[in-house]
N, C-alpha and C positions, 0 to 999 in steps of 0.2 A: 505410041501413046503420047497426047499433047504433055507440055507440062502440070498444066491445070489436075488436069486426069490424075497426074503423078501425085503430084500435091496434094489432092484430094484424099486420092487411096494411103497415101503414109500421116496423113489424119486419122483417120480411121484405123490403122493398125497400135499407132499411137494411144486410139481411145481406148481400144481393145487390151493394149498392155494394159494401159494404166486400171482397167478395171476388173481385171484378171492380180493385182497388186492389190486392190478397194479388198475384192471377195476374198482373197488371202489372209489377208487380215482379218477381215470378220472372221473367218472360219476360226483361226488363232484364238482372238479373245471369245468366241463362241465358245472354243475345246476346252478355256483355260477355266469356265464360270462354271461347263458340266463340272469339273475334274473337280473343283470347292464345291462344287453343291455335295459333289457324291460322296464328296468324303465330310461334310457337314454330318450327312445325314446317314453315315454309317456309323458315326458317334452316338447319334441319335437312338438307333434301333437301338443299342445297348438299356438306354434311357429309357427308354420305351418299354422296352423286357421287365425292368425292375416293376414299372407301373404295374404291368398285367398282373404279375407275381403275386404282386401286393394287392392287388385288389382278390384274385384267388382264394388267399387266406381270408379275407375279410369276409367273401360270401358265403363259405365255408359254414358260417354262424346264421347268415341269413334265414330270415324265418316269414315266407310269405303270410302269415296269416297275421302276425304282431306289428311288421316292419312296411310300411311302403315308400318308393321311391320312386318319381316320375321318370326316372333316367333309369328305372329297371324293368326289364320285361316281367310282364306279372301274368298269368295264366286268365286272373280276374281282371285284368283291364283289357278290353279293345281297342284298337285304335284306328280312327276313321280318317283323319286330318293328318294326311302324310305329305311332305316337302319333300323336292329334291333340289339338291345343293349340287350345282355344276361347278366343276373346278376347270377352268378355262387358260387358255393365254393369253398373258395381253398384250402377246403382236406378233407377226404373221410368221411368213415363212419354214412352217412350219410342215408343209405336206395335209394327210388330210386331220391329223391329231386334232384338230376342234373339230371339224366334219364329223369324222365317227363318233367322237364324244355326245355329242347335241343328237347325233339320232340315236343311240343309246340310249338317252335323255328321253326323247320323245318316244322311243317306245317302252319305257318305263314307266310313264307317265298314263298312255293306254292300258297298260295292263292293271293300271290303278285304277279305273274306271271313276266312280263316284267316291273315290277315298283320295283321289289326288287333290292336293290342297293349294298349288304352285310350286313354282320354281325358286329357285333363292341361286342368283349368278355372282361367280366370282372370276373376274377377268374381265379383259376387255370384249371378248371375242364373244361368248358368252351373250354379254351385256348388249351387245350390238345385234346379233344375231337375234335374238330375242324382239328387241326394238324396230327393226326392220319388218319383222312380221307381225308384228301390233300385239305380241303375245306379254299380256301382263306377268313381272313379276312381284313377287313380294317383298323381296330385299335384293338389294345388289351392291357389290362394290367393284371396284379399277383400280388400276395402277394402285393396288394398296400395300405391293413389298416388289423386292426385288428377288432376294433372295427370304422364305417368310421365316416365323418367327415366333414365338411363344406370344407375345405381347399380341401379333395379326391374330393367332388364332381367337386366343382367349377374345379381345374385337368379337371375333365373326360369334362365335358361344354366346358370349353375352346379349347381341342381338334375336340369335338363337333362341336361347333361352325368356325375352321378353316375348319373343310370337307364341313360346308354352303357354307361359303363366297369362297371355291374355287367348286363351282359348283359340289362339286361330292355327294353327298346328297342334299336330300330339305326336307324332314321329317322326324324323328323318333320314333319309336316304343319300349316298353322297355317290355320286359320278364324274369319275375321274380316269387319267390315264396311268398303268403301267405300265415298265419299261422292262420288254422281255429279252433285250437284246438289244448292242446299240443299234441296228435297222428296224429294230420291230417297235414296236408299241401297240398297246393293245387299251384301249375303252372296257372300264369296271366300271360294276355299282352293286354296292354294299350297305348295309343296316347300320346307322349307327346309333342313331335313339329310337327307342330305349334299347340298353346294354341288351346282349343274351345272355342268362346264366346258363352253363353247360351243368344241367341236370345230372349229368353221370359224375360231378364234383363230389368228392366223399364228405359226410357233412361230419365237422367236430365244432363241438362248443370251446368258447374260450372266452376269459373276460377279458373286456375291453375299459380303458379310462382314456377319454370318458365313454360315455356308453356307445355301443357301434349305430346305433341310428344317427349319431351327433358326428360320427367318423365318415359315415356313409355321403352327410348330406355333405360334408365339407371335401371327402376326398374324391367321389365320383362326379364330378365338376370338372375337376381338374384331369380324371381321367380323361376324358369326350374332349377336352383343350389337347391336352398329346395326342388322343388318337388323331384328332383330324389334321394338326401340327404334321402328323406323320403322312398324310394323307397329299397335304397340303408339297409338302417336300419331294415326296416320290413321284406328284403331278411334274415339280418343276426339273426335277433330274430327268424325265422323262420328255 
């Protein structure tokens, strides 16, 4: 073999080290941001737990015929004007986790027939995916955390919450990924407005100060913020 030859090929084993070192690393600080996420958001659940609790008791009193809330399932309302909210990544390498999410997505979206109301993308992948195939959405964000966050969700809510009160939604559906296993991952999609009340709740009266309609509208806000908070987080451990 010439020298040239020689020289050539110990370039290339050379590259090969050094990029075999690159992927090393990554992999490293990739292990080190699951290992803080998952323990962020094992904190979290706890957090979380209390919310549900609390809200429990509170619907406990609930009285569909006195009380309405647009963030509760109600027997008397319909709802035509359903979103779905993708929860995305926003950057690659990631296998097919945004693939199977987005047709999830999309046949989600069929089965909604005449009540689908759009998409609402979060991530980049999402975002783009969408964009590449001229499919309108309705809201979209990116790069809007890294790790997310009380403060992102409540964001994402409040936007939320404005497509309510101007009539162009009335329910939301959220599709995202869970992590069943560190090889596995699996595409959900779940209800998340309006709440469900689990009917089989035993009902007791109790008074409230101030009244529970005034507790209702101030504290299930804040729930649909944690839930998707939580939603949002298990996407990203995932």
């Amino acid at each position: 073999m010439s020298r040239g030859k020689l020289r050539a090929l110990k370039r290339r084993i050379n590259s090969t080290i050094s990029t075999m070192h690159i992927t090393k690393a990554m992999e490293m600080v990739a292990r080190a941001k699951v290992q803080r996420a998952e323990r962020i958001w094992a904190r979290y659940r706890n957090f979380l737990k209390d919310y549900r609790e609390t809200f429990k008791k509170l619907i406990q009193s609930y009285d569909f015929d006195e009380i309405e809330n647009i963030f509760i399932e109600s027997p008397e309302r319909k709802v035509s004007k359903t979103a779905i909210l993708v929860v995305s990544s926003d950057m690659g390498l990631c296998g097919a986790y945004n693939s199977e999410l987005l047709k999830l997505a999309e046949r989600e979206a069929e089965n909604l027939g005449g009540r689908f109301a759009g998409y609402l993308a979060l991530g980049v992948k999402a975002n783009s995916y969408f964009r590449y195939r001229k499919i309108k959405i309705i809201k979209g964000w990116e790069k809007l955390y890294d790790m997310p966050r009380y403060d992102n969700a409540e964001y994402i809510f409040d936007e939320i919450r404005d497509l309510i009160d101007n009539g162009k939604i009335d329910s939301l559906k959220v599709a995202y990924v869970v992590k069943t296993s560190t090889l596995v991952q699996l595409p959900r999609i779940i209800d998340l407005i309006p709440l469900k009340v689990d009917e089989r709740i035993r009902k007791e009266e109790y008074e409230y100060e101030p009244k529970l309609e005034e507790l209702l509208n101030s504290f299930i806000p804040r729930l649909i913020i944690v839930e998707l908070l939580n939603l949002m987080m298990e996407a990203k451990v995932s």
